[in-house]
N, C-alpha and C positions, 0 to 999 in steps of 0.2 A: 340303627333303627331296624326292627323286623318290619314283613314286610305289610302288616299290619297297619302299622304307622304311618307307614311309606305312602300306599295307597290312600287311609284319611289325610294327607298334608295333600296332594295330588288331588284331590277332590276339591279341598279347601282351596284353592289355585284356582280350581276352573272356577268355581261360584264368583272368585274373588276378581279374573275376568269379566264373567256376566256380568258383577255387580256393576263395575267400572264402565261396560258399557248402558247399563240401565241409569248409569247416574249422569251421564252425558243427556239423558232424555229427560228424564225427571227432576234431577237436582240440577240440572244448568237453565237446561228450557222451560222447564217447569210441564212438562208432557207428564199428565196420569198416565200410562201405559199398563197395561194387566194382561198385555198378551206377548210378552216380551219372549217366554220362551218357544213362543213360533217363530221367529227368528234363527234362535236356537236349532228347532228341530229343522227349518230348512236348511240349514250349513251342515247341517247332519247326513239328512237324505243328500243333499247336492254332492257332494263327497263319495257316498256309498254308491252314488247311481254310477257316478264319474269311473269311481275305481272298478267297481263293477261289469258293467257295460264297454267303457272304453280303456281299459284299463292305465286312467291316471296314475299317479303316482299320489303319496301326501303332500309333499313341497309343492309340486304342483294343485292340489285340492284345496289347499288353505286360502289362496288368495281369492280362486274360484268362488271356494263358499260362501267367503267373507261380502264378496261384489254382489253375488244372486240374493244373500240374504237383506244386503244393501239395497239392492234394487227393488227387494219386496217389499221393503219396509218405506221406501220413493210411492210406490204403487197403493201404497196402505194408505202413506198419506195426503196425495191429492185428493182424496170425496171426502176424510176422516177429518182433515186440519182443520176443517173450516170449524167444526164444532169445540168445546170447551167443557173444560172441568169436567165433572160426573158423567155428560153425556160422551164424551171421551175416553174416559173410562170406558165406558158401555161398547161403543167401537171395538175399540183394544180387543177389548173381552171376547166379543163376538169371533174377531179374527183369529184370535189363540184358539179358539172351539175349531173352529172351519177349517185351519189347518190341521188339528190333528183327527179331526172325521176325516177329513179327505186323504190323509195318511193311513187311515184303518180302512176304508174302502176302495183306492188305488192298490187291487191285489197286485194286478198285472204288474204295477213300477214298484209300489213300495212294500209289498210281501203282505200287506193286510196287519191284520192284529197280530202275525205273528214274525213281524219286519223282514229285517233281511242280515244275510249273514253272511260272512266269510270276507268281511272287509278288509283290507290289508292295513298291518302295521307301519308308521314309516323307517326308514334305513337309510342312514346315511354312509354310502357306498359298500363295504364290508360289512356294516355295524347296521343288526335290527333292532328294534327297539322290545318287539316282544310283548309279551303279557304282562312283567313287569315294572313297576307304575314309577319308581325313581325313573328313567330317562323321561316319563310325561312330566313328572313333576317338575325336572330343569327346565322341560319345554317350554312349560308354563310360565313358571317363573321369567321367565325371559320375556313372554308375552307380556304378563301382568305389568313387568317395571314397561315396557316400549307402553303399553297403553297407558300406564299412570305418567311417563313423561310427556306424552303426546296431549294427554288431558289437562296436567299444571301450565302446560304451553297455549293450550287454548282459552284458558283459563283466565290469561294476561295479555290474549289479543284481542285484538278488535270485535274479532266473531264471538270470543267469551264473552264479552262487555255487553255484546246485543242482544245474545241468549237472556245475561240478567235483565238486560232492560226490558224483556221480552216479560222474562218471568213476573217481574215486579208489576208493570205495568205496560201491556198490550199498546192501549190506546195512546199513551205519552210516546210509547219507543215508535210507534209510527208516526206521528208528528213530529218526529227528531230525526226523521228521513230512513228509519228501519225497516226493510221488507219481512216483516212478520211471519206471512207463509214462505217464501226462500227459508229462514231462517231456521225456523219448524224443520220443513225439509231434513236441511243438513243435519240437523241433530238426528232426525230420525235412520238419516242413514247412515252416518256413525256408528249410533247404536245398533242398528242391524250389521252393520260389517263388522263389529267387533264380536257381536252373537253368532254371526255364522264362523267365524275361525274358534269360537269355543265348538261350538256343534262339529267340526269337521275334528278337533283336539279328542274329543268325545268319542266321536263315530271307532277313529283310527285303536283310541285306547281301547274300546270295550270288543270291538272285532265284531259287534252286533247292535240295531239298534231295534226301538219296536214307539211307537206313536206314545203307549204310557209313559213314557220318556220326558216328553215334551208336555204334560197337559198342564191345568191351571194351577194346579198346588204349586208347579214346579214356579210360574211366574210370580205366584202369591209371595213365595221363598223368598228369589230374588230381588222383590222390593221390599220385602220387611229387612235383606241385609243393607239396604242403600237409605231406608230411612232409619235404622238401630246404628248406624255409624255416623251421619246425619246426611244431611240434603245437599248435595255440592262439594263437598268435602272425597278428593280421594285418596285420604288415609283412611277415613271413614267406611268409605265403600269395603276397602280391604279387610279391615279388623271387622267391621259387620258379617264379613262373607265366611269370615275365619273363625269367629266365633259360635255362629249358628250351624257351621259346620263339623264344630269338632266338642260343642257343648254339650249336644245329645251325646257323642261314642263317652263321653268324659263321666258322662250319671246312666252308661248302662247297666253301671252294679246295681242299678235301683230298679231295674226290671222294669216291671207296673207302672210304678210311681214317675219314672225320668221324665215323661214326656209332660204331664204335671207340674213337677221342678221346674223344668223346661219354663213353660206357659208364665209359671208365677216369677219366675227369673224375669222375661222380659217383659211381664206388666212393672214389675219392681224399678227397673231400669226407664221404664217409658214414664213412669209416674216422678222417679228423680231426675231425670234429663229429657226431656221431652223433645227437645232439639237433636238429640242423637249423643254419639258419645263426642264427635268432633264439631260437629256444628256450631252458629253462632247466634 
């Protein structure tokens, strides 16, 4: 593969991460979330400041980012869980704005509108990884399969079981002895610690980041790829994140028109499988 290629499958990886942890939120717990990739850009910055300032390492930055992004996403949701549906949404929403204002006006830490740079790549011992997107792409890969095992695992315990009970119905799984908000919680910070280890995979590959990065398009993205492959499903998640990723490079002979094709492709598919492509 040129490296062309290299770099779209390597994209398609991280999305295919995020997706996986947005489906931990949305298709398990049943959590609208719309500001997912604030999570995102905080594993990014936490990373950049780390290496930056103190000068971390990435081995070391990965776990960091994953916990901070996790912990923000704890902090999101004590005032936020209590609400439901659309007005939840509306939260989310609000929080993905707030973080990346506050990313464009923290000159002083996060470089302003015009980020920050000179991030380090990581190295394992002799060996850097470079500008070159095949060693992210293994990296990734190796993520992606630990999350989708870590996800079909939870999937068949006890804490999957309560998510769905959660999801179906709130008021029954609480008369069945479920703690509803714990339960929220953990999901939410899953999904936040699996966004910050994409964010910090991010940071490290690109050597630069900037707040347009993170905004809401980018969360819009990642849940049309977790509902286009279906809701809970993380085969689903994957082929969703892989195909919205590598559909548009695939009809850019079409110039003008792809993004079009684009559009009508996934009305077409939403109108014959509306469950997704793996859903039930």
């Amino acid at each position: 593969m040129n490296p062309y290629h290299t770099e779209i499958l390597a994209t398609a990886a991280l999305y295919a991460l995020l997706a996986l942890g947005l489906n931990l939120i949305v298709g398990y717990a049943g959590l609208l979330h719309l500001g997912y990739a604030a999570f995102f850009g905080i594993g990014a910055y936490t990373y950049a400041l780390l290496n930056l300032h103190l000068g971390w390492p990435f081995w070391a930055g990965l776990p960091a980012a994953g916990l901070v992004a996790g912990i923000a996403a704890v902090l999101l949701g004590l005032p936020a869980i209590r609400v439901r549906g659309d007005y939840l949404a509306i939260v989310t929403l609000g929080f993905g704005e707030i973080v990346r204002v506050v990313a464009t006006n923290l000159e002083g830490w996060t470089g302003g509108p015009n980020g920050l740079m000179g991030i380090a790549h990581p190295s394992i011992g002799p060996i850097r990884f470079g500008v070159d997107a095949g060693p992210y792409f293994v990296l990734l890969v190796f993520l992606v399969a630990a999350v989708a095992w870590i996800s079909v695992r939870l999937r068949r315990s006890r804490l999957g079981l309560a998510w769905l009970a959660i999801k179906e119905d709130e008021l029954a799984a609480g008369c069945l002895g479920v703690d509803p908000l714990r339960m929220k919680l953990l999901a939410l910070a899953l999904g936040g610690w699996v966004a910050g280890m994409a964010g910090c995979v991010f940071a490290a590959k690109q050597g630069t980041i900037t707040p347009d990065s993170f905004d809401f398009i980018q969360s819009v993205m990642i849940l049309a790829m977790v509902i286009l492959g279906g809701l809970g499903s993380v085969a689903g998640a994957i082929w969703g994140a892989a195909i919205l990723s590598i559909a548009p490079e695939l009809l850019r002979e079409f110039s003008t028109y792809r993004m079009l094709l684009f559009g009508l492709m996934m009305i077409l598919l939403m109108r014959v499988r509306p469950q997704g492509l793996f859903g039930k």
